[in-house]
C-alpha positions as CSV (number, residue, x, y, z in Angstrom):
1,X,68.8,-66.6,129.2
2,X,66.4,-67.9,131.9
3,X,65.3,-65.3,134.6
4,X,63.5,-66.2,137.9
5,X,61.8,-63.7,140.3
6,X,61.1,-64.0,143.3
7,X,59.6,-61.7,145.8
8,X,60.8,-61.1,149.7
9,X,57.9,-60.4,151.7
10,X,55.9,-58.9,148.8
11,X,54.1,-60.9,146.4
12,X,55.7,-60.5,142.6
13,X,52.9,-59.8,140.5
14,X,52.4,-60.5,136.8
15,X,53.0,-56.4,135.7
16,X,56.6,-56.7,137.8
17,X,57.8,-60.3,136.1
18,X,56.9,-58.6,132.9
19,X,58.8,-55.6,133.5
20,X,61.2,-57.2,135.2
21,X,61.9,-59.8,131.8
22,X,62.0,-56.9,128.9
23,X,64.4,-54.7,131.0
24,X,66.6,-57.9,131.5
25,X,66.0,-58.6,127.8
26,X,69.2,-56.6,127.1
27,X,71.5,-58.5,128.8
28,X,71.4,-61.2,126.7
29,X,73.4,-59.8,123.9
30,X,76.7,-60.0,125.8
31,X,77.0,-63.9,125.8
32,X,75.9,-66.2,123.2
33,X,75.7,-68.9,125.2
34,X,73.0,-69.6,128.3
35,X,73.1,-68.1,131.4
36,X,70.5,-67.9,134.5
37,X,69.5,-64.7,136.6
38,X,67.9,-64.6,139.7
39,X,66.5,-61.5,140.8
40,X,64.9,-61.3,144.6
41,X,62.8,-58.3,144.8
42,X,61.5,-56.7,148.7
43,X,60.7,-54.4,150.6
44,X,63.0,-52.2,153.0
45,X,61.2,-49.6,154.1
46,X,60.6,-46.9,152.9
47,X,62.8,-48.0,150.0
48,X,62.1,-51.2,147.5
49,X,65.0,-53.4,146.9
50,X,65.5,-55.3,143.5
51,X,68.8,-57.6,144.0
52,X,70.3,-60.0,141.2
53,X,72.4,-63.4,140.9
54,X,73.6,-64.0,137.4
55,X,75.3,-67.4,136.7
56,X,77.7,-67.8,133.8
57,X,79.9,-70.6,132.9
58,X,82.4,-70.7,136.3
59,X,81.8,-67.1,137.9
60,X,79.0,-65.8,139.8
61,X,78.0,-62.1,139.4
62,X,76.1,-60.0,142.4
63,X,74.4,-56.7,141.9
64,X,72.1,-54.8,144.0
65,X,69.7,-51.5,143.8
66,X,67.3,-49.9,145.8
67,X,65.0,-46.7,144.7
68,X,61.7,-45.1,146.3
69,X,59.8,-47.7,143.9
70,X,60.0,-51.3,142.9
71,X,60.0,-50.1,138.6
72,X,63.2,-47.8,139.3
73,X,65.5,-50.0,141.1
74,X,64.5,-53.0,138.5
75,X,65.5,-50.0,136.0
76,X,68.8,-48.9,138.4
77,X,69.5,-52.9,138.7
78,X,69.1,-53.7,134.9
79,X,71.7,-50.8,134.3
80,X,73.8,-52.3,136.9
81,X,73.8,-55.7,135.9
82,X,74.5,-54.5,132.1
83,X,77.8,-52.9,133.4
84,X,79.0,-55.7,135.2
85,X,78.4,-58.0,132.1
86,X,80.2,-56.0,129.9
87,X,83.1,-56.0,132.5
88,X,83.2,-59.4,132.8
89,X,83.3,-59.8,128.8
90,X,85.8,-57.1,128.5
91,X,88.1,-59.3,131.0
92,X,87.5,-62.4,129.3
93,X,88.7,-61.1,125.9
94,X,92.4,-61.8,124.9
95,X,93.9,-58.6,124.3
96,X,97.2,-59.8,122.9
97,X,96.5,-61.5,120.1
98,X,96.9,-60.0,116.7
99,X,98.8,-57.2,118.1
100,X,102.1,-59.2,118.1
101,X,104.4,-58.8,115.2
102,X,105.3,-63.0,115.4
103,X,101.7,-63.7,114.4
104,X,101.6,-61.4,111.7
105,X,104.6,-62.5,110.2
106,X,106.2,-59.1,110.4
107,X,109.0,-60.4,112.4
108,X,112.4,-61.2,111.3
């Protein structure tokens, strides 16, 4: 998984990437293979903004957060981002298979 930061009008500073990669860490058990995330992080007053691009293999996933500061909506997007993840896994799984009796050999 390669991640990216980038800051809006606030400059990203070593602490934030740091924080930023462990909490994104997680998100790597889902897939096996690859995939990039790029997170923009700004400022919109009074709130902080953390927003997120993840590319997988043909779909593009969007998730946003803002919080009072920039370490809870990383935290807020993190847990966002994890959900949409497993959502997309969950769709991508083929739930038919072994639940039909031809396959098992049970028919006849």
């Amino acid at each position: 998984m390669r991640i990216e930061t980038h800051g809006q009008q606030i400059e990203v500073t070593p602490a934030l990437r740091e924080y930023v990669d462990s909490k994104l860490q997680r998100l790597a058990r889902h897939f096996d293979y690859p995939f990039d995330v790029r997170i923009q992080l700004g400022l919109d007053k009074p709130n902080h903004c953390a927003e997120a691009t993840v590319n997988l293999a043909g779909k593009t996933l969007h998730a946003d957060a803002s919080a009072i500061d920039m370490y809870s909506a990383i935290d807020l997007l993190a847990d966002k981002l994890d959900r949409l993840l497993l959502k997309h896994k969950q769709k991508m799984v083929d739930h038919h298979r072994g639940e039909n009796p031809v396959r098992s050999g049970e028919f006849g």
